[in-house]
Phi, psi and omega in degrees: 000146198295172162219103153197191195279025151345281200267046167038040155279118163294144168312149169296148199251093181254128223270095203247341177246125189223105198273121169284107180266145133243135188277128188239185188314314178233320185281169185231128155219117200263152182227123191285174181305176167268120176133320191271022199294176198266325211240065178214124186280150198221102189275094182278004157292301175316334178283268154326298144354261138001304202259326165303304219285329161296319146334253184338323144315318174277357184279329174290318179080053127226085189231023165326294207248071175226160234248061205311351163301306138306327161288314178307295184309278195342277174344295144296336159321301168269340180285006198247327188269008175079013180268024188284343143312304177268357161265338178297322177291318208273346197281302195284329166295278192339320204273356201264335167275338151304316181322312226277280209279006172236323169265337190251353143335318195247000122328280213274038135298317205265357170281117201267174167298319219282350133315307185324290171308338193268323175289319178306317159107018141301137193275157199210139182253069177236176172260179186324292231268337178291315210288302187309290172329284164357290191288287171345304180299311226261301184320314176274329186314301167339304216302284211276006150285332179270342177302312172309297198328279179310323180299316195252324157284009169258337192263279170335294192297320161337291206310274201311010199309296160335297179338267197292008186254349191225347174248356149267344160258023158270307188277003174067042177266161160298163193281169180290304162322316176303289171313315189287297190327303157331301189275345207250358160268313179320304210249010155239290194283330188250350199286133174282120196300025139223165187271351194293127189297333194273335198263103150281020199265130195259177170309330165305310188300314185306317151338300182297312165301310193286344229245292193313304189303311162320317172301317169328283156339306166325279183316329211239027184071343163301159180276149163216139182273110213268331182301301176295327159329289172321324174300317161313299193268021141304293207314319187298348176271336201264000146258132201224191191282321182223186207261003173271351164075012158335126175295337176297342169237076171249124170349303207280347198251334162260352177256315170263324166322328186263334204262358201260275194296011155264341169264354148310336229268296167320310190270318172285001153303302182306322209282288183321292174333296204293303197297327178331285203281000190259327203254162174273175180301321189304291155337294175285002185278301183316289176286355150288324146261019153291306207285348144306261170007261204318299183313321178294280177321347177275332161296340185248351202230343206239288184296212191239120161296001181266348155263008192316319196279353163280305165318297154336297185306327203273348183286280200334309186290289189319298181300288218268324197274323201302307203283309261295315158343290203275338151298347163287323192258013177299100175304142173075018149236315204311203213290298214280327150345294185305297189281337171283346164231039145069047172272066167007280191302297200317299169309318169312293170305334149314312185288330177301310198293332154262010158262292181340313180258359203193072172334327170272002193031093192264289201286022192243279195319004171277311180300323173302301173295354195270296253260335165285358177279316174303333181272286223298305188295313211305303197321278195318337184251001179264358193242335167294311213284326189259349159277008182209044116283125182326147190273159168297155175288168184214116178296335200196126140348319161181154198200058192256141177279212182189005143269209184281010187233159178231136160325154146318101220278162205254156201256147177316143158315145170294349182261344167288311162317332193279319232256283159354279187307313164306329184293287171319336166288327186272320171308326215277326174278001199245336180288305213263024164300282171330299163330297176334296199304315181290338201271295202240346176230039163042036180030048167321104186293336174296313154335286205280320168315339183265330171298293168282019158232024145303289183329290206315320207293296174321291183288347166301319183297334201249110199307349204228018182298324171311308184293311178305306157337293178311322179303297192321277206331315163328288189292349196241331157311295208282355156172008186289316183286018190282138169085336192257149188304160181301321182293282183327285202270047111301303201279354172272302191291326152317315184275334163336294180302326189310299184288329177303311187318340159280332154331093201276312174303062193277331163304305190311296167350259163030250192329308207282301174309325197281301169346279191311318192286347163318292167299311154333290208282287165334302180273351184042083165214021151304128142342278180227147155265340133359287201283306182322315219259329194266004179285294160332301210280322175303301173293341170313304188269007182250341163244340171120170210269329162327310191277335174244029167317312177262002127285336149324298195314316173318310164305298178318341219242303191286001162322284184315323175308274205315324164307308195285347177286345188262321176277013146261337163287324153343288190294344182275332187318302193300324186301359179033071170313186198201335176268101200324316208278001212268142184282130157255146190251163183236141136243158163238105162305101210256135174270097185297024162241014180233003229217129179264069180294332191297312193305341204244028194231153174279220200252141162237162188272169227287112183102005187225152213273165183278104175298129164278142185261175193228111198266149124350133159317306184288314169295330163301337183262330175272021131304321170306297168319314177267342174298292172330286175306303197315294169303315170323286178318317178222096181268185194078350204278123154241167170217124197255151202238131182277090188282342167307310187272009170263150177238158162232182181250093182256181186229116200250134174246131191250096192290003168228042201260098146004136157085157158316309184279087181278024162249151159230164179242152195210109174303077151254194145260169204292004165279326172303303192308309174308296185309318189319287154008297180297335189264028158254003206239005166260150168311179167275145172109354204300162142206159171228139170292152183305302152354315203267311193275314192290340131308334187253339181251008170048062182228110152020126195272331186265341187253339149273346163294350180253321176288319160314292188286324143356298182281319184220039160257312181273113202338301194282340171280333173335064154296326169234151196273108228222152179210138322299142208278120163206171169300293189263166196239122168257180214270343199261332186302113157264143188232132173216144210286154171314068183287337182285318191351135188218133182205116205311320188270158180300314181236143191178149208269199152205104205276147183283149208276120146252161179302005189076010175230090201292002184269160185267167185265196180285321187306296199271355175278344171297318184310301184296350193294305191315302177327307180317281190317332166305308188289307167340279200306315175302310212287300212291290175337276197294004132325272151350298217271312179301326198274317173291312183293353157278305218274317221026330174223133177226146152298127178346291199290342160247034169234334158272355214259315151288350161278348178253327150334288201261039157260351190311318179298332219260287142213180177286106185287153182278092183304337172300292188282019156297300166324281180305326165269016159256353154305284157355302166277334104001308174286305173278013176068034203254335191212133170214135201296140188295139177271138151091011201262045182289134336297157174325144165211178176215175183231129241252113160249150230243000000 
């Protein structure tokens, strides 16, 4: 690297005069050389002289035997005798008739036609390799003229010291140094090499072409000797527009910096232009950001680190924002190419190459939400599409043993499988999302925010996601977590949650969940409870201590059970029953205001009461039995008793059942049980019509009708004998009891005949909606009525505006029926509109 006064490096202050101090009593008094005395007369030609012909000598590079010492006295001499003004004129003539008859000749020696012509901005037929060799030549010349140039005005400025310390800083001139730079931009780089007024083109320019074209090469894989390039364009830094040397006018930013970056401007248009059409997304991501790369390094080893951060800008814009569209939308490469086959790197780069132009990544970020929404509806319509194939048939619900060998568990409905399979689809698109973001977009928070509410938009869309969710959940208590680490069904119950969070209908949720788990809890066909409670705890904290209240209660209330069920068997214990034979009962006592009962009872018609079945003697009397101790305890109480939702244990003796052991013990339920119940009290050969038994045990004709066939329709439980033997049970229909029945296991269960389908049909999901909505209409009212009674008086638009705030966590309000419960409240006097009021408002009455 060149040493010169670019970087404002000063001359070395070197001690060429050696000044005698003797130290007197209180004073420093310097005593000048013999010769510099005040009252010594000064022949300034002669002098000059002297002092040209070292100049000279030192421009030759012989200046070995001269004597600076002695240049020095001359100098001072005269800048000390007031002539310092005219060795400053006489300093600056010399170096500017060396520039013009000595230096800059041998510059424009190295200048070919075919440069002349490239500066002019004419075509020229020589080739690259004519061109580079050209430009070279011209380039060292440059070099070693300003390496002299600097070599010798450094030297010069020794000599010249005095000079610039007391006769440039009195006149405010530039240093001598200052000046020859100044003059070696005048009088090399700019004097124009013809006299023709129109033709102006100086040494710069041409300077300037060749440094471009060279770059040119570059970019385009020719070798350039980059050290000399780098040498130049020091130089153009180490020169400036004026003698105050301001960085802002350095040479290089103002003459070659604009023309280096419109012809940057130019080739990566073109550039851009060319990767669309020849290359894939993949490609151009990759050579875009090679070609940032590549600029940067051409700014620290060929250029100026003072243009990096223009350059970088002129790639970004040109290159990268102009295209940056439609390579995300190149069909068979772009953005959705890329995430349907996982191209991770590909994505990266991409995502780099769009934080560069667009802090928000806009044009990523679209691409990205079409195609998860677009993946998202396909899940919803394969799941539509497989829910509204008819189902295979299913004789049963369940049909598991309960000794040491187990039945063949019965395969899920198909619409429940269908129900299962959206949920796993949807994790299975959110695991591999997720992937993305972390892998290829740096878990870009504006990203995951555009994700999730892709998520949010997709599972919204598809009207049954609450329900289905709610299902997941089911099936993976009641056996899905089976087998699995404590960790694993965390790390299951996390992505669960994951999804509710998108769920804007969270009241639905609920309803569907607070169902299942009913059942769960009832059939005791929990895993773990474990498992319930850390399930629970997770929705607490992702929705709030609101949302699981009445399912606590749900715990709370089978606690409370297994204790009072354990001081009743005390209590029959102490009463010393005498009857050997007497059935022990479990009961669960339910809080009908925590128990979704309407929902898990079957469906009656609208207005008409739940018909009570009529228990067996023996079982009415220990029902009686518990009723009593119960009301002694909790008087006030009534309890109405669900027999849909109870199971029993019988012990069946079958007399013409093949092998010795004819009994079995048998899981039904307590509507099975009651029927059973009725064939002890028949002859052998006895039978009763469906009629007969629905007379005497009063249980709902479709919930016996399911359990009939259960018990004697369905091939492997055919405990009872049905005539005529068919699939459906008519009113007419006789039943005898099984005596041949046979069954490998001892104990097994016999689960009630469903349609083979746990999803509600439409009849029954407008019923919950309805319900919802019902539920709804309470939750907004006491919203309103909490909002007013803080606020006492608001305007409409900001009272709907805070009701749909804090019901938004819950779910999404319906502005109509918002409307409608402050009419509603209005109406009951809770609220009344201000008269006379723009915009409408309303007022709190206490």
């Amino acid at each position: 690297m060149i040493a010169g006064r670019g970087r404002k490096i000063r001359p070395p202050r070197r001690v060429l005069l050696h000044l005698l101090i003797t130290m007197l009593t209180t004073k420093a008094k310097i005593s000048l050389p013999q010769g510099l005395g005040t009252g010594d007369a000064v022949d300034f030609d002669s002098m000059w002289d002297v002092l040209a012909s070292s100049l000279r000598e030192i421009h030759t590079k012989n200046a070995s035997k001269l004597s600076f010492e002695e240049l020095y006295r001359n100098a001072y001499k005269l800048v000390l005798k007031k002539r310092g003004e005219t060795l400053y004129i006489r300093v600056k003539e010399f170096e500017e008739e060396w520039l013009a008859n000595e230096v800059q000749p041998r510059i424009i020696e190295e200048l070919s036609q075919t440069l002349l012509l490239a500066a002019s901005g004419s075509q020229t037929i020589a080739t690259a390799n004519e061109k580079r060799v050209a430009g070279e030549k011209l380039l060292r010349a440059l070099k070693q003229a300003w390496e002299d140039h600097n070599l010798c005005m450094n030297m010069t400025t020794d000599v010249l010291m005095y000079m610039d310390r007391v006769y440039c800083k009195d006149f405010r001139k530039p240093s001598i140094f200052t000046a020859s730079m100044g003059q070696f931009r005048d009088h090399v780089l700019r004097t124009p090499l013809s006299d023709n007024p129109d033709d102006r083109i100086s040494i710069a320019h041409v300077l300037n072409a060749v440094i471009l074209d060279q770059v040119q090469m570059d970019r385009e894989g020719d070798i350039v000797d980059k050290s000399l390039l780098k040498s130049c364009a020091y130089m153009l830094e180490g020169l400036y527009e004026t003698e105050d040397e301001d960085e802002s006018t350095k040479l290089y930013l103002t003459s070659f910096e604009p023309e280096f970056l419109r012809a940057s401007e130019e080739f990566y248009r073109i550039e851009g232009a060319k990767l669309l059409l020849e290359a894939d997304a993949g490609t151009f991501c990759k050579d875009a950001r090679k070609r940032v790369n590549d600029e940067e390094d051409r700014c620290r080893s060929t250029l100026s680190p003072l243009t990096l951060a223009k350059i970088k800008s002129v790639v970004e814009t040109e290159l990268i924002k102009r295209n940056l569209p439609e390579v995300i939308a190149l069909e068979g490469s772009g953005v959705k190419y890329m995430l349907d086959n996982e191209r991770l790197l590909e994505l990266e780069l991409m995502y780099e190459l769009s934080a560069r132009v667009d802090p928000k990544k806009e044009e990523l970020r679209k691409a990205v939400q079409a195609r998860i929404l677009e993946m998202g509806n396909d899940v919803n319509k394969a799941t539509a599409a497989a829910t509204q194939t008819p189902p295979k048939p299913s004789d049963q619900d369940g049909d598991k043993a309960e000794g040491d060998e187990k039945a063949p568990e019965k395969p899920v409905s198909q619409q429940t499988t269908a129900a299962i399979k959206w949920v796993d689809d949807v994790l299975q698109l959110k695991e591999r999302y997720d992937n993305v973001l972390t892998e290829a977009f740096k878990s870009d928070q504006g990203l995951q925010t555009a994700f999730s509410r892709s998520f949010t938009d997709f599972i919204n869309a598809f009207e049954r996601s609450s329900e289905y969710l709610s299902l997941f959940f089911d099936e993976n208590m009641k056996k899905g977590i089976k087998g699995k680490t404590e960790n694993e069904v965390d790390l299951l119950l996390d992505k669960g949650i994951t999804l509710l969070r998108y769920i804007q209908d969270k009241d639905m949720f609920e309803r569907y969940y607070k169902k299942h788990l009913s059942r769960r809890l009832l059939m005791k066909r929990s895993i773990s409870m474990d498992a319930e409670r850390q399930m629970i705890s997770k929705m607490k904290m992702e929705v709030g201590n609101t949302f699981t209240q009445r399912i606590e209660a749900m715990f709370k209330d089978m606690a409370v059970s297994a204790d009072l069920t354990s001081n009743y068997k005390r209590h029959v214990a102490e009463l010393g029953d005498p009857d050997p034979e007497r059935a022990e009962i479990e009961v669960n006592v339910l809080t009908s205001t925590m128990w979704p009962l309407e929902s898990m009872a079957p469906s009656y018609n609208e207005g008409e009461d739940r018909p009570r079945c009529i228990f067996p003697t023996q079982i009415e009397r220990i029902k009686q039995g518990f009723e009593k101790f119960y009301l002694d305890k909790h008087s006030g109480r009534q309890l109405t008793w669900q027999a849909n939702m109870g199971t029993a244990d019988l012990r069946a003796y079958f007399p013409k059942m093949k092998g010795l052991k004819k009994t079995r013990e048998i899981n039904v339920s307590t509507y099975a049980m009651v029927i059973l119940l009725l064939f002890n009290d028949l002859p052998p050969g006895g039978f009763m019509t469906t009629e007969e038994i629905q007379a005497q045990t009063n249980i709902p004709l479709n919930e016996l009708t399911r359990n009939l066939q259960s018990l004697g329709v369905a091939q492997k439980t055919r405990v009872l004998r049905k005539e005529p033997m068919s699939k459906d049970v008519k009113i007419d229909d006789k039943f005898y009891f099984n005596e041949t029945f046979y069954s490998q296991f001892q104990k097994f269960k016999i689960g009630v005949v469903t349609s083979g389908n746990k999803i509600e049909d439409s009849q029954e999901r407008s019923e919950t909606e309805k319900k919802n909505n019902d539920t709804r209409g309470g939750v907004i009212e006491a919203a309103v009525v909490r909002i007013m009674k803080q606020r006492k008086e608001l305007t409409h638009q900001k009272l709907m505006a805070e009701v749909i705030q804090q019901l938004t966590a819950r779910f999404m309000p319906d502005v109509n029926m918002v409307k409608k419960r402050i009419e509603s409240l209005i109406e009951r006097e809770y609220l009344e509109r201000i008269e006379d009021r723009e915009p409408a408002a309303y007022r709190y009455l206490a």
